[in-house]
N, C-alpha and C positions, 0 to 999 in steps of 0.2 A: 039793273039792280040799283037798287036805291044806296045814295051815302052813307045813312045810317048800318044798312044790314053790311053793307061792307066794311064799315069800321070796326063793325061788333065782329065780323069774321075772322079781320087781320088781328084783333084784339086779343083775339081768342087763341088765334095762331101764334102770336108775339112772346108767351110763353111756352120755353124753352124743354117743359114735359111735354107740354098739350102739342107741339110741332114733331116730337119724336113720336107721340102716340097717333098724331097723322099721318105722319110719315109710314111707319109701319105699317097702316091700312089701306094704306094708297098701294104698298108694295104687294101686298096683300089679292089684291083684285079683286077680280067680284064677289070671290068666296069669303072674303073679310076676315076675320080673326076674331076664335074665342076667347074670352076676357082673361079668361086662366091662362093661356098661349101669350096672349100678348102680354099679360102679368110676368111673365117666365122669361119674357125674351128681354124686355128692357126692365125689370128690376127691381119693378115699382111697387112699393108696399099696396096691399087691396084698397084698404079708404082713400091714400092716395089716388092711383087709378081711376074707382070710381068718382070722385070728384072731378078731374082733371075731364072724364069721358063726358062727363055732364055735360061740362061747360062747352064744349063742343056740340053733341047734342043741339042742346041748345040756342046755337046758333046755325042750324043746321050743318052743319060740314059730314056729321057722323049720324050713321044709324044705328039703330041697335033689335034683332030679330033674337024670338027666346027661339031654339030649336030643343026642343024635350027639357030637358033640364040646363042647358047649355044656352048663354047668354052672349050672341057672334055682333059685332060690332062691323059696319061696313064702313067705309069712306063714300061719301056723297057726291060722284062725279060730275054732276048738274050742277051740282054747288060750286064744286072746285072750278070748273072753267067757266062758273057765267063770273068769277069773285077776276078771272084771269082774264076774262071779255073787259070787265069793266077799267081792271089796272089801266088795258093798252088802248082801250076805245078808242080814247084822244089822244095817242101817240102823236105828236108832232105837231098836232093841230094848230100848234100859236107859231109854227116855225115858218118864215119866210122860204117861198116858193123860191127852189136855184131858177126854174124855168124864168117865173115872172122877170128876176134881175136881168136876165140874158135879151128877154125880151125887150127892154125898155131900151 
């Protein structure tokens, strides 16, 4: 994953609607939640909502499939753990080897 698309995800994450309205679709699974449903469960006036979903969108995290007249919003699990691949990638990478000190 590229810097950029990661900063634009966490960015997107970093507000404090837009993380509850991931959250909930992560909880969600792969059946995802319809806008009205997840409208109903955390609160959120509709223009809210749909703004918030956008910006998500957006930066891919979220899908959104019409079923009939029904507009079901998924969470992007590709998205979500290549964003989580990238956090830990370099976990410890600048840390001094215990082995190397022992050795010497």
């Amino acid at each position: 994953m590229k810097l950029d698309d990661a900063s634009a995800r966490l960015e997107a994450l970093g507000n404090p609607t837009r993380l509850k309205i991931y959250r909930a679709l992560v909880r969600a699974g792969d059946a995802g939640m319809p806008v009205g449903r997840l409208q109903d469960k955390l609160k959120i006036a509709p223009s809210t909502l749909s703004h918030h979903i956008k910006a998500l969108v957006v930066v891919g995290l979220v899908t959104q499939v019409r079923e009939s007249t029904t507009l079901v919003c998924h969470a992007n699990y590709t998205v979500m753990q290549e964003l989580v691949d990238f956090l830990v990638a370099e976990c410890c990478a600048d840390a001094e080897c215990k082995d190397a000190k022992t050795a010497a």
